[in-house]
mmCIF file of the N, C-alpha and C atoms, coordinates in Angstrom:
data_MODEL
# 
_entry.id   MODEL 
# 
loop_
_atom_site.group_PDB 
_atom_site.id 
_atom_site.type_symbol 
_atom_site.label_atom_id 
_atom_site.label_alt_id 
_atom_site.label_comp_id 
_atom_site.label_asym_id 
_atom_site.label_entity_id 
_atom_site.label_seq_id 
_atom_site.pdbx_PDB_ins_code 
_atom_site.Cartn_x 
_atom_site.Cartn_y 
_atom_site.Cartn_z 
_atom_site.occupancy 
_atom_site.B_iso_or_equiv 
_atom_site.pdbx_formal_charge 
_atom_site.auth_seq_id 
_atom_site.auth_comp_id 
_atom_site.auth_asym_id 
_atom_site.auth_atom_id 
_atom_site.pdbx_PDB_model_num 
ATOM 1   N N  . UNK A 1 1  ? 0.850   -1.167  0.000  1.00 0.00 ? 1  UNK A N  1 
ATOM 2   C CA . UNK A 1 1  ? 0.000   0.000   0.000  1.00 0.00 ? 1  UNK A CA 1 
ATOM 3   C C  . UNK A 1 1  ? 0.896   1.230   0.000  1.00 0.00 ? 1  UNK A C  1 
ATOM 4   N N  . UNK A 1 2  ? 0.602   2.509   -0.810 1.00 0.00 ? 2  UNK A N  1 
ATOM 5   C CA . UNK A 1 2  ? 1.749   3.557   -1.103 1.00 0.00 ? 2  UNK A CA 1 
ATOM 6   C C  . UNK A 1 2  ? 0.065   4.542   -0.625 1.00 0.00 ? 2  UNK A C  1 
ATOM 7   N N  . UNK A 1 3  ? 1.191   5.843   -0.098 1.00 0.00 ? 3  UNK A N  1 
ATOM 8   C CA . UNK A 1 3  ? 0.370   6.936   -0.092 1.00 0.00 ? 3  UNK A CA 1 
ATOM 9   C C  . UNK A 1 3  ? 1.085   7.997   -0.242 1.00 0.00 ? 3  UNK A C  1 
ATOM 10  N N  . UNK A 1 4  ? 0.670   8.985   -1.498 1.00 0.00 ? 4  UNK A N  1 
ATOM 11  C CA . UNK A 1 4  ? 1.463   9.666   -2.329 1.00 0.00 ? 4  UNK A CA 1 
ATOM 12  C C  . UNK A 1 4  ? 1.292   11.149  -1.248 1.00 0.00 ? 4  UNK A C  1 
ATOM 13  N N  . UNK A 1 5  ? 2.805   12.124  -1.086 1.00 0.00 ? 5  UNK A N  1 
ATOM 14  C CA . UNK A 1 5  ? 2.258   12.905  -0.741 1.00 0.00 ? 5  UNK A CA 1 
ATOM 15  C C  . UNK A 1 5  ? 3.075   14.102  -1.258 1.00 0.00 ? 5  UNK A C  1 
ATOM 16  N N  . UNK A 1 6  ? 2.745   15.302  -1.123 1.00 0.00 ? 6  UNK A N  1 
ATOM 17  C CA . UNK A 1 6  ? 2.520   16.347  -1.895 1.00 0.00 ? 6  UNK A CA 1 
ATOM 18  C C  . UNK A 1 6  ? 4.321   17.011  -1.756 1.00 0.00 ? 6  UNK A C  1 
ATOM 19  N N  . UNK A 1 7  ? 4.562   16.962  -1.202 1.00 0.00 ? 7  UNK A N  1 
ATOM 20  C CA . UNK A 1 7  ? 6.208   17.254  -0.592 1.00 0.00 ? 7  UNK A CA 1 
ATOM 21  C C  . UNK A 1 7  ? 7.348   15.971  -0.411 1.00 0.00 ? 7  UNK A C  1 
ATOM 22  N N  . UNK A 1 8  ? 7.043   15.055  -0.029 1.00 0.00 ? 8  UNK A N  1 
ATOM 23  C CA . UNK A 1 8  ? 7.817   13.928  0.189  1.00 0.00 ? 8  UNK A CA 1 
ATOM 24  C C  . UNK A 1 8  ? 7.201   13.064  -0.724 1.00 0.00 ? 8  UNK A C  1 
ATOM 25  N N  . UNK A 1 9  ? 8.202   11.886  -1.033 1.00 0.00 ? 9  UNK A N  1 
ATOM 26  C CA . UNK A 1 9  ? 8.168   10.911  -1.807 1.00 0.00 ? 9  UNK A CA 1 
ATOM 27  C C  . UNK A 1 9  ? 6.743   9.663   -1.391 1.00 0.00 ? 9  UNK A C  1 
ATOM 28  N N  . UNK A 1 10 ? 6.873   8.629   -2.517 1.00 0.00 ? 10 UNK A N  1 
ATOM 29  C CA . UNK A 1 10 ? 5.811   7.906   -1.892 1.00 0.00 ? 10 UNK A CA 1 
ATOM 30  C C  . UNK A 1 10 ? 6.045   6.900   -0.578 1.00 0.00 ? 10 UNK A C  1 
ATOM 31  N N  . UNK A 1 11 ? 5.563   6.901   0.497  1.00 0.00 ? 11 UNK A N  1 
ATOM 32  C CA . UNK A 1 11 ? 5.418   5.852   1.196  1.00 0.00 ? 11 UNK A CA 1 
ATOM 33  C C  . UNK A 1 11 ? 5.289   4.310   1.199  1.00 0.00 ? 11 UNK A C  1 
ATOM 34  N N  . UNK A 1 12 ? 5.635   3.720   1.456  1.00 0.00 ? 12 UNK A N  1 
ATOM 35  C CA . UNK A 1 12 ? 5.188   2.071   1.850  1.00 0.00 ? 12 UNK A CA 1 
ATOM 36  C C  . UNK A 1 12 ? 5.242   1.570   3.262  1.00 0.00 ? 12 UNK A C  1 
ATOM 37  N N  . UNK A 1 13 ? 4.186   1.239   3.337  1.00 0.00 ? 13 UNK A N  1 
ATOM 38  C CA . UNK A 1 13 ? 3.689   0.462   4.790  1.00 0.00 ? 13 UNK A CA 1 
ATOM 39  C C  . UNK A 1 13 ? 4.451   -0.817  4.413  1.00 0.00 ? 13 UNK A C  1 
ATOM 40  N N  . UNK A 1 14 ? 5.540   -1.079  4.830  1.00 0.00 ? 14 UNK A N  1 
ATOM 41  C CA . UNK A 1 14 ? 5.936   -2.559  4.827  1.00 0.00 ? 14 UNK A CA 1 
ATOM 42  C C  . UNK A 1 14 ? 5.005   -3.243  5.967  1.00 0.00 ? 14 UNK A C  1 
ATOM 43  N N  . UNK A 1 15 ? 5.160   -4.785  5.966  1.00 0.00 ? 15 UNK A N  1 
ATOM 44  C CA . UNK A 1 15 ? 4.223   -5.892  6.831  1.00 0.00 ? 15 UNK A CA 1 
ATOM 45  C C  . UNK A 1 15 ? 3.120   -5.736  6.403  1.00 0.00 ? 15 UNK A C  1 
ATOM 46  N N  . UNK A 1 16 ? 2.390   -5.140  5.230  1.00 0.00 ? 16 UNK A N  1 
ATOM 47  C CA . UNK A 1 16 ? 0.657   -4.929  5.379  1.00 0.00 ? 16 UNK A CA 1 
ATOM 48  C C  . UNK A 1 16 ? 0.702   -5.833  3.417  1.00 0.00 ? 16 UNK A C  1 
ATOM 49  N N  . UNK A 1 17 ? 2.061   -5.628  2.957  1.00 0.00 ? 17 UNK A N  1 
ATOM 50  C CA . UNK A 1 17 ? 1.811   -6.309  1.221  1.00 0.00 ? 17 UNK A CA 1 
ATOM 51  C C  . UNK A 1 17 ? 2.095   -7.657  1.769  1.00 0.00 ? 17 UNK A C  1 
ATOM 52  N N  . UNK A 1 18 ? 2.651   -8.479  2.046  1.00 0.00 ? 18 UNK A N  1 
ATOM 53  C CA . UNK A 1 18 ? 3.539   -10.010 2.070  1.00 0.00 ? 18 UNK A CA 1 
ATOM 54  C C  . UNK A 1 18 ? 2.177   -10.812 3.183  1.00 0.00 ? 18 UNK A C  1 
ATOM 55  N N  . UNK A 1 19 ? 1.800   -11.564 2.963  1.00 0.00 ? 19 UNK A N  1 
ATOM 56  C CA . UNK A 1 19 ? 1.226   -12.352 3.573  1.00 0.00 ? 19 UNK A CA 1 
ATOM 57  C C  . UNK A 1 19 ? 2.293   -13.772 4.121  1.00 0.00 ? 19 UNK A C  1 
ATOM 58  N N  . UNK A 1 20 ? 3.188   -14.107 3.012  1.00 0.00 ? 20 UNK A N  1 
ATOM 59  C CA . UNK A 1 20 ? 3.100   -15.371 3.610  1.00 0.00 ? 20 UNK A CA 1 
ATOM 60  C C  . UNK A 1 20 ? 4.814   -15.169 4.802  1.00 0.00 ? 20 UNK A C  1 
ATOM 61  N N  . UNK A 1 21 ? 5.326   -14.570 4.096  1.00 0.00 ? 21 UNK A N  1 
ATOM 62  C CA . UNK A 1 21 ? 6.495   -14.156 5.488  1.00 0.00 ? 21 UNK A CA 1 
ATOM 63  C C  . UNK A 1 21 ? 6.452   -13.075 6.393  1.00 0.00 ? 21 UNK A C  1 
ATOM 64  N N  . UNK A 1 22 ? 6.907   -13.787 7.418  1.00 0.00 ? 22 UNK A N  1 
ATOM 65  C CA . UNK A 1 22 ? 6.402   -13.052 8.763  1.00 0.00 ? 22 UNK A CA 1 
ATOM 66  C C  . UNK A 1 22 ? 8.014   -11.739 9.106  1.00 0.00 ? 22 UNK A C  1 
ATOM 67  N N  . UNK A 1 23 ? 8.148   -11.000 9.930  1.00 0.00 ? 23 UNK A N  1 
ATOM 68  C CA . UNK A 1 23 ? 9.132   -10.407 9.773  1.00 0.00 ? 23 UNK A CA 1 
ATOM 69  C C  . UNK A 1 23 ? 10.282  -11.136 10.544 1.00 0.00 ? 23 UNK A C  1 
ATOM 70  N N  . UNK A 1 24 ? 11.377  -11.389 9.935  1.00 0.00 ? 24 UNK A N  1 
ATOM 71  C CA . UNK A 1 24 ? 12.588  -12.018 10.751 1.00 0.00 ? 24 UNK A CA 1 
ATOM 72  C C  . UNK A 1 24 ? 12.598  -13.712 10.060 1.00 0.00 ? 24 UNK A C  1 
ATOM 73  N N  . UNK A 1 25 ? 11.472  -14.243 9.260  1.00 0.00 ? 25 UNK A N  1 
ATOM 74  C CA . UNK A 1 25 ? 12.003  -15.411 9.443  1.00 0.00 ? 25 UNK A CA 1 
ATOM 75  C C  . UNK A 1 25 ? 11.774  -15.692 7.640  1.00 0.00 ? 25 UNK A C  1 
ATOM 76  N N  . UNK A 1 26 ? 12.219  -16.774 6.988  1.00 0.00 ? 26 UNK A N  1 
ATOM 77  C CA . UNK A 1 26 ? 12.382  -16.970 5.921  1.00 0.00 ? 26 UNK A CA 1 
ATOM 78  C C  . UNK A 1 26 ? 11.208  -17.924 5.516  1.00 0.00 ? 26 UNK A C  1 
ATOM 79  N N  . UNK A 1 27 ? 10.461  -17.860 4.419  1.00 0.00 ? 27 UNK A N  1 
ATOM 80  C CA . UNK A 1 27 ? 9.617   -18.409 3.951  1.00 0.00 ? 27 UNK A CA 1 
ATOM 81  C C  . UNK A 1 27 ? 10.225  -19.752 3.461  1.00 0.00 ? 27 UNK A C  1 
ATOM 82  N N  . UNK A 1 28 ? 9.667   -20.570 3.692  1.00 0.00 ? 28 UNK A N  1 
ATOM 83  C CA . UNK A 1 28 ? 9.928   -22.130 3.704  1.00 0.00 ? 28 UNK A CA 1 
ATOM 84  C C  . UNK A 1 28 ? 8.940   -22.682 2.656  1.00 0.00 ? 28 UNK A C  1 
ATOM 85  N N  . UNK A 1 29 ? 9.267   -23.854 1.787  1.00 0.00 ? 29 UNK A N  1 
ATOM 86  C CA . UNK A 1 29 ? 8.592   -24.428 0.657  1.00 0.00 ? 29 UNK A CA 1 
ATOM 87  C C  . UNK A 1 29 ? 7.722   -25.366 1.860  1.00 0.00 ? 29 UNK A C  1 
ATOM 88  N N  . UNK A 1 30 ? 6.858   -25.704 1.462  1.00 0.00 ? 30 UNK A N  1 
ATOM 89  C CA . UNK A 1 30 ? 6.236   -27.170 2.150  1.00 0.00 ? 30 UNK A CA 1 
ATOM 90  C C  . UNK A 1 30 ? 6.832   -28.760 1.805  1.00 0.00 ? 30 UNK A C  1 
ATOM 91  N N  . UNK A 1 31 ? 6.553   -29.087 3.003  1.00 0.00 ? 31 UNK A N  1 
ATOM 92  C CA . UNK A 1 31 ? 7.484   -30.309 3.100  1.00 0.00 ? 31 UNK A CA 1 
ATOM 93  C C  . UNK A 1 31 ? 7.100   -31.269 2.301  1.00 0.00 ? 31 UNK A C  1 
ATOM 94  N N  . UNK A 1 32 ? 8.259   -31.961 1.507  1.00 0.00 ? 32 UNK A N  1 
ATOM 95  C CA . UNK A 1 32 ? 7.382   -33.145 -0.049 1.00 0.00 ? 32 UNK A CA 1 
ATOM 96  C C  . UNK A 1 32 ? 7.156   -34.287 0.728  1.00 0.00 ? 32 UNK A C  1 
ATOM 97  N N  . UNK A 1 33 ? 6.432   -35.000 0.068  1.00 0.00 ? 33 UNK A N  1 
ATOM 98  C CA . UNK A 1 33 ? 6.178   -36.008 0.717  1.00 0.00 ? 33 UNK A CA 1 
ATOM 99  C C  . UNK A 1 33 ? 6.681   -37.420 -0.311 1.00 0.00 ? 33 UNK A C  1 
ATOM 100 N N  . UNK A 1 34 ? 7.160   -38.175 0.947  1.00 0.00 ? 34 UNK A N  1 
ATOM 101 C CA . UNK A 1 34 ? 7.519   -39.639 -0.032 1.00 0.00 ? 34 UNK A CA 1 
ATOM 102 C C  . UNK A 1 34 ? 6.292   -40.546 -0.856 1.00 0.00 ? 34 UNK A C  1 
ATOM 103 N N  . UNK A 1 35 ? 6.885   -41.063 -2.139 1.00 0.00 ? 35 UNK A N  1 
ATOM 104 C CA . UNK A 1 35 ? 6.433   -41.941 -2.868 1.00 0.00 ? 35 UNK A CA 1 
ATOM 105 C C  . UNK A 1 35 ? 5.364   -42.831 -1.995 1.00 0.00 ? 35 UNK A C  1 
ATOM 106 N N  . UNK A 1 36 ? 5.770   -43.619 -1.536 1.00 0.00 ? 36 UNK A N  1 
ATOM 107 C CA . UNK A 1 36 ? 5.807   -44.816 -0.263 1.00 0.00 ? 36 UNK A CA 1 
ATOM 108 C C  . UNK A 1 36 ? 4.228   -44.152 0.379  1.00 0.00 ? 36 UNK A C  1 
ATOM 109 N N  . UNK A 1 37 ? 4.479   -43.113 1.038  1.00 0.00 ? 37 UNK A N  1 
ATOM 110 C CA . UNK A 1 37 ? 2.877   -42.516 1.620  1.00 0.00 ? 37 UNK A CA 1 
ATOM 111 C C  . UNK A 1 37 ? 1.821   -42.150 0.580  1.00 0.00 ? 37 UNK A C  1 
ATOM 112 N N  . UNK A 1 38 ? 2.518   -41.663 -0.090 1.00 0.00 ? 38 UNK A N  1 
ATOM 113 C CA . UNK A 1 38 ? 1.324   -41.055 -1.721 1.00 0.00 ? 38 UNK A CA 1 
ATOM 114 C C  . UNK A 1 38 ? 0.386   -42.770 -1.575 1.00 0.00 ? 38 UNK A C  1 
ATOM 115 N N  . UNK A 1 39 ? 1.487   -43.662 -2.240 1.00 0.00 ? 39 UNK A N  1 
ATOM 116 C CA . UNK A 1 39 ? 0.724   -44.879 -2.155 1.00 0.00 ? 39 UNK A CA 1 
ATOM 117 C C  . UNK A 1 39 ? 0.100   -45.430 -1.197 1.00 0.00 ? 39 UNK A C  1 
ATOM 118 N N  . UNK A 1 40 ? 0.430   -45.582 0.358  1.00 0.00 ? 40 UNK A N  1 
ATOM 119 C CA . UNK A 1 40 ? -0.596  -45.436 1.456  1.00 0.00 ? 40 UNK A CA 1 
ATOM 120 C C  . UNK A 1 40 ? -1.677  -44.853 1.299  1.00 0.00 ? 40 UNK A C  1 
ATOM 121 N N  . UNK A 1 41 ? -2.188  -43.831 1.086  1.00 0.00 ? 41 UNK A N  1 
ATOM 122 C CA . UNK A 1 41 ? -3.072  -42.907 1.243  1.00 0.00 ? 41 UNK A CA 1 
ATOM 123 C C  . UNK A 1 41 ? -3.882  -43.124 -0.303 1.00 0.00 ? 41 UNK A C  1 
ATOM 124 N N  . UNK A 1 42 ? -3.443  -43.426 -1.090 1.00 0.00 ? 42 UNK A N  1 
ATOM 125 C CA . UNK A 1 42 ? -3.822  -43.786 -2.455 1.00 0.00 ? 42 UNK A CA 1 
ATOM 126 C C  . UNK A 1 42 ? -4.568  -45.209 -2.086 1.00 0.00 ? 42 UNK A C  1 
ATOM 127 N N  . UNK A 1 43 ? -4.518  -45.954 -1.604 1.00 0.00 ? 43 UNK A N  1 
ATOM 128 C CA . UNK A 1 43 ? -4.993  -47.520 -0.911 1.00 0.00 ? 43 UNK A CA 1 
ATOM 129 C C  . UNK A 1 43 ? -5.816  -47.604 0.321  1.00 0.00 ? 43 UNK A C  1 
ATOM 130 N N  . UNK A 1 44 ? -5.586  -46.578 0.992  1.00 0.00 ? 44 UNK A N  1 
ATOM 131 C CA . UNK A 1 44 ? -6.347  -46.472 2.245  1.00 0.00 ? 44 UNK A CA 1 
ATOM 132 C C  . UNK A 1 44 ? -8.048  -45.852 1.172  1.00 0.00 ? 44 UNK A C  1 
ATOM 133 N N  . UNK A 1 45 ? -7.456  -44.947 0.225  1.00 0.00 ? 45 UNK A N  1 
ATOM 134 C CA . UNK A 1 45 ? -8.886  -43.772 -0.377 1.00 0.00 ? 45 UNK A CA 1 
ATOM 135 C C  . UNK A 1 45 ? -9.584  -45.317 -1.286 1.00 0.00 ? 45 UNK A C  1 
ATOM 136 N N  . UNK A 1 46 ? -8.626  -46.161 -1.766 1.00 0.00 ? 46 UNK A N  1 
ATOM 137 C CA . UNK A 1 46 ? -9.505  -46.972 -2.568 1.00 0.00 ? 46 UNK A CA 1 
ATOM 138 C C  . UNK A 1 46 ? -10.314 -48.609 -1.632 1.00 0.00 ? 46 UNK A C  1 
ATOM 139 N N  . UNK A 1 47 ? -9.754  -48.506 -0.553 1.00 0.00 ? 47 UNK A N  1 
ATOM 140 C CA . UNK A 1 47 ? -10.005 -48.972 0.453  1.00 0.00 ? 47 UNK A CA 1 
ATOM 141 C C  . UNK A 1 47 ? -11.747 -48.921 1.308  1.00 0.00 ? 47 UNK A C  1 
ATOM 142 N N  . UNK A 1 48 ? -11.849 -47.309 1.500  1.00 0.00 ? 48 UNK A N  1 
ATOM 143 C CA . UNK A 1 48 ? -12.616 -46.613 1.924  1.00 0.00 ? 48 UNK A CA 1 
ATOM 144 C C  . UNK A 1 48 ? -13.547 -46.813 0.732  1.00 0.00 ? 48 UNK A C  1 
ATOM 145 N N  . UNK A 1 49 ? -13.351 -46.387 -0.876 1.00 0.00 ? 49 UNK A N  1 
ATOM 146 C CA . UNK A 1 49 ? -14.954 -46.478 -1.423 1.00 0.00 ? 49 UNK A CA 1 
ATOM 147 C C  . UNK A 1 49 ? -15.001 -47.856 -2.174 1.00 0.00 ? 49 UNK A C  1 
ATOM 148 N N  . UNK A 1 50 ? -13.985 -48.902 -1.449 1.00 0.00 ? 50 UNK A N  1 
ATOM 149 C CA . UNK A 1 50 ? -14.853 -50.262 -2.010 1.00 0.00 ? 50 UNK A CA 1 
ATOM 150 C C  . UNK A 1 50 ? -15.642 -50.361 -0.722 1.00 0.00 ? 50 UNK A C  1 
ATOM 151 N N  . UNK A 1 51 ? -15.253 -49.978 0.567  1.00 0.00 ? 51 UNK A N  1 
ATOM 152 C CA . UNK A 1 51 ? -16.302 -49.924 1.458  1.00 0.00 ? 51 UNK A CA 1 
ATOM 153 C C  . UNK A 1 51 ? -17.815 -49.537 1.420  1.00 0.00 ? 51 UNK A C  1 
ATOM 154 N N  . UNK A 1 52 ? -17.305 -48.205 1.087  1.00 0.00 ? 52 UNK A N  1 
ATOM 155 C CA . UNK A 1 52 ? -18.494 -47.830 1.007  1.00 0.00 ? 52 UNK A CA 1 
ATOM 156 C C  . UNK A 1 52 ? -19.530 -47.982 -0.345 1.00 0.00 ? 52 UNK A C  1 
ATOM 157 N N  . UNK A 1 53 ? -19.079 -49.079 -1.323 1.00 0.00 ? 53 UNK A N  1 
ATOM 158 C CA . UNK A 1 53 ? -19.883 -49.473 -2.454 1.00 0.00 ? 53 UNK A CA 1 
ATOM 159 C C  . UNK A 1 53 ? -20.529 -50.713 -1.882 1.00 0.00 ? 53 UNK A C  1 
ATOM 160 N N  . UNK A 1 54 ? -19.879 -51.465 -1.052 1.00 0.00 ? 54 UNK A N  1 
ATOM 161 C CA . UNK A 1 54 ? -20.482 -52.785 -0.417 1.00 0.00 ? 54 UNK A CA 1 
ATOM 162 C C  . UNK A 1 54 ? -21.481 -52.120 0.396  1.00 0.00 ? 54 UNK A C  1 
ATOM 163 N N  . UNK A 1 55 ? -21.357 -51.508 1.154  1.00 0.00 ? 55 UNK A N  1 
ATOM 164 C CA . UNK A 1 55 ? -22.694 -50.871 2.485  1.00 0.00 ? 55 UNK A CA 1 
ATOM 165 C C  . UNK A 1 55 ? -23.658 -50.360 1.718  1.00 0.00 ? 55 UNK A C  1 
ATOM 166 N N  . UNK A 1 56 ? -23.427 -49.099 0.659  1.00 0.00 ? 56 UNK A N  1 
ATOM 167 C CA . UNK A 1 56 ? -24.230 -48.981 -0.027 1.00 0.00 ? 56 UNK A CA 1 
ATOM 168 C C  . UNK A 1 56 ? -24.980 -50.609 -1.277 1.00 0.00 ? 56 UNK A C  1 
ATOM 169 N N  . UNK A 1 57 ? -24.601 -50.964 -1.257 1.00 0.00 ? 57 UNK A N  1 
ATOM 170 C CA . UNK A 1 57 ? -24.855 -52.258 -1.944 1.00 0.00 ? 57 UNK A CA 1 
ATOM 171 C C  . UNK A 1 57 ? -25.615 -53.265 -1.250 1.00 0.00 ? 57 UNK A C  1 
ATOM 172 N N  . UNK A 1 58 ? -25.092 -53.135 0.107  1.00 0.00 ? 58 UNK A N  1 
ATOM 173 C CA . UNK A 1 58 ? -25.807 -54.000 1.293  1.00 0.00 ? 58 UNK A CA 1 
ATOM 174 C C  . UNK A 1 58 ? -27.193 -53.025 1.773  1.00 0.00 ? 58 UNK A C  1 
ATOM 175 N N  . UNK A 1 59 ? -27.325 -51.914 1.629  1.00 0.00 ? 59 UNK A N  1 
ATOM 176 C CA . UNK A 1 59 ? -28.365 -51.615 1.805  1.00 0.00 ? 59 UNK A CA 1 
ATOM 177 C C  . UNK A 1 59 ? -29.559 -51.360 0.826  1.00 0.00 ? 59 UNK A C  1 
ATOM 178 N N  . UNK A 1 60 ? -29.153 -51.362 -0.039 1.00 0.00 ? 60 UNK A N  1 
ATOM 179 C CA . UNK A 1 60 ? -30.236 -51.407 -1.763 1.00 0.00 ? 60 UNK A CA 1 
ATOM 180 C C  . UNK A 1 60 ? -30.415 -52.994 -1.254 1.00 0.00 ? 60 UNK A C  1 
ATOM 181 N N  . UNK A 1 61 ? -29.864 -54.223 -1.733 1.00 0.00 ? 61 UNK A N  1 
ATOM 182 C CA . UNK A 1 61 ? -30.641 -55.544 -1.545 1.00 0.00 ? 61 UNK A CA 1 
ATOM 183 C C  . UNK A 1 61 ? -31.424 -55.087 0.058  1.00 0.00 ? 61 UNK A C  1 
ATOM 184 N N  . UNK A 1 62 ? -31.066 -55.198 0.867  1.00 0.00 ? 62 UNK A N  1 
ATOM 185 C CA . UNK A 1 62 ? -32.301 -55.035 2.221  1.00 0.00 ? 62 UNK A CA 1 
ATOM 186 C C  . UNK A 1 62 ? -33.405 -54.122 2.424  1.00 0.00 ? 62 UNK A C  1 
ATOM 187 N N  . UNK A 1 63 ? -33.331 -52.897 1.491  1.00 0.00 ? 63 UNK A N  1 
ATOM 188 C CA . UNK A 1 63 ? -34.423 -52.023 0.938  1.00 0.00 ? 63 UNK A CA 1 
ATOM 189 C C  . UNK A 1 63 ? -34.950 -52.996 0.044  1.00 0.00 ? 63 UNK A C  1 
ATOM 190 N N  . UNK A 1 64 ? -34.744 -53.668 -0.799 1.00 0.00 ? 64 UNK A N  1 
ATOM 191 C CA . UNK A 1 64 ? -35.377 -54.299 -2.059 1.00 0.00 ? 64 UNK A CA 1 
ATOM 192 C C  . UNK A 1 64 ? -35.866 -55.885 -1.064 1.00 0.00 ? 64 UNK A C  1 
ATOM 193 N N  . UNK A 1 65 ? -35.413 -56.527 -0.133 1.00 0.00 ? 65 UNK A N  1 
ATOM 194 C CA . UNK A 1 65 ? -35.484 -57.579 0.302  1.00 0.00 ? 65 UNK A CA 1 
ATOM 195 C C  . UNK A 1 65 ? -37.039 -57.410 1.402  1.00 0.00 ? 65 UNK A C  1 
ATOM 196 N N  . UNK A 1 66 ? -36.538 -56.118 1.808  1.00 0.00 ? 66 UNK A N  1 
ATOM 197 C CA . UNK A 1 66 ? -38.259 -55.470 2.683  1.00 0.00 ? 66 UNK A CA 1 
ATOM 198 C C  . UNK A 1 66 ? -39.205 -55.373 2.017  1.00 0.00 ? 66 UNK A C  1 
ATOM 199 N N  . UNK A 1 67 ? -38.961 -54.270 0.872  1.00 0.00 ? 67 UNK A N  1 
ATOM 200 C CA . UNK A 1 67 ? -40.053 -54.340 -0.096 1.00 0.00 ? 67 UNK A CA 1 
ATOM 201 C C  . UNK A 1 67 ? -41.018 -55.771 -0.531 1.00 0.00 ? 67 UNK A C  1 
ATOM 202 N N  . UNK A 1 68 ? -39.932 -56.379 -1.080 1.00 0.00 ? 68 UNK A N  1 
ATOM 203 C CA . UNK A 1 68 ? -40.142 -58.050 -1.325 1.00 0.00 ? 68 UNK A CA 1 
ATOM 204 C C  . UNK A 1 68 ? -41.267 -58.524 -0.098 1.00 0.00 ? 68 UNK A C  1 
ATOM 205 N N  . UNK A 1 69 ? -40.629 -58.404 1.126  1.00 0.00 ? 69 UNK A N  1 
ATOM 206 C CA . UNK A 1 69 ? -41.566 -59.186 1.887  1.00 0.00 ? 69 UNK A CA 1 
ATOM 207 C C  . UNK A 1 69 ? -42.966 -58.325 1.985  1.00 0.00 ? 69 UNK A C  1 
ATOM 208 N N  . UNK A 1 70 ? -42.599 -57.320 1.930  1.00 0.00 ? 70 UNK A N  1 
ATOM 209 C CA . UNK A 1 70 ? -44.133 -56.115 1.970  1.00 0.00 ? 70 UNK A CA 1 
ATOM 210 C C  . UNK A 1 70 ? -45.041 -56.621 1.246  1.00 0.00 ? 70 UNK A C  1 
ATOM 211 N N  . UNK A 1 71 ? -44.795 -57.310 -0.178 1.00 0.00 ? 71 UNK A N  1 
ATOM 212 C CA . UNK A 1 71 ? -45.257 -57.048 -1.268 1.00 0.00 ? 71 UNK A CA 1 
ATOM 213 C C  . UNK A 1 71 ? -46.019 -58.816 -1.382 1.00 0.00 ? 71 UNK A C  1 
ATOM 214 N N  . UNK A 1 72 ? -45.119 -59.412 -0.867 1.00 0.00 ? 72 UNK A N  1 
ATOM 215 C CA . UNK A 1 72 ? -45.958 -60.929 -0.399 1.00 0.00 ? 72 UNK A CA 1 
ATOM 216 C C  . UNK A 1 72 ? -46.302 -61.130 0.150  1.00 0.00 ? 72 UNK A C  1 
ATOM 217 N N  . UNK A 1 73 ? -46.508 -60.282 1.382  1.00 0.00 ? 73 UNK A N  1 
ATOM 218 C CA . UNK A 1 73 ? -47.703 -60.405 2.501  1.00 0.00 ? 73 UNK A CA 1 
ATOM 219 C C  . UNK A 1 73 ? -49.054 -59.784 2.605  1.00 0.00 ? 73 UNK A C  1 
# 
């Protein structure tokens, strides 16, 4: 942010432009992550929606299995 003034030069508010460094310390990349976990987490996610295709799956036949008996009694 600059604020122009009529006798002196323009201003800058330093600390109010930079978001991601703080004053005194050096901005750091984020930490990479190994191969090895990508694939963990890649197996755990395909893990999770064969789960949740069986539950959902287990609950369509027992909706359809109620119906069934509704429907013959």
């Amino acid at each position: 942010m600059t604020s122009a003034h009529l006798v002196r030069h323009a201003h800058t508010y330093n600390g109010r432009d930079h978001a991601l460094k703080r004053r005194g310390q050096i901005f750091r990349a984020p930490r990479l992550i190994a191969p090895n976990e990508l694939n963990l987490f890649s197996d755990r996610l395909d893990d999770a929606r064969e789960y949740e295709g069986t539950v959902r799956d287990f609950a369509l036949l027992h909706e359809l299995a109620l119906s069934a008996e509704d429907y013959n009694s």
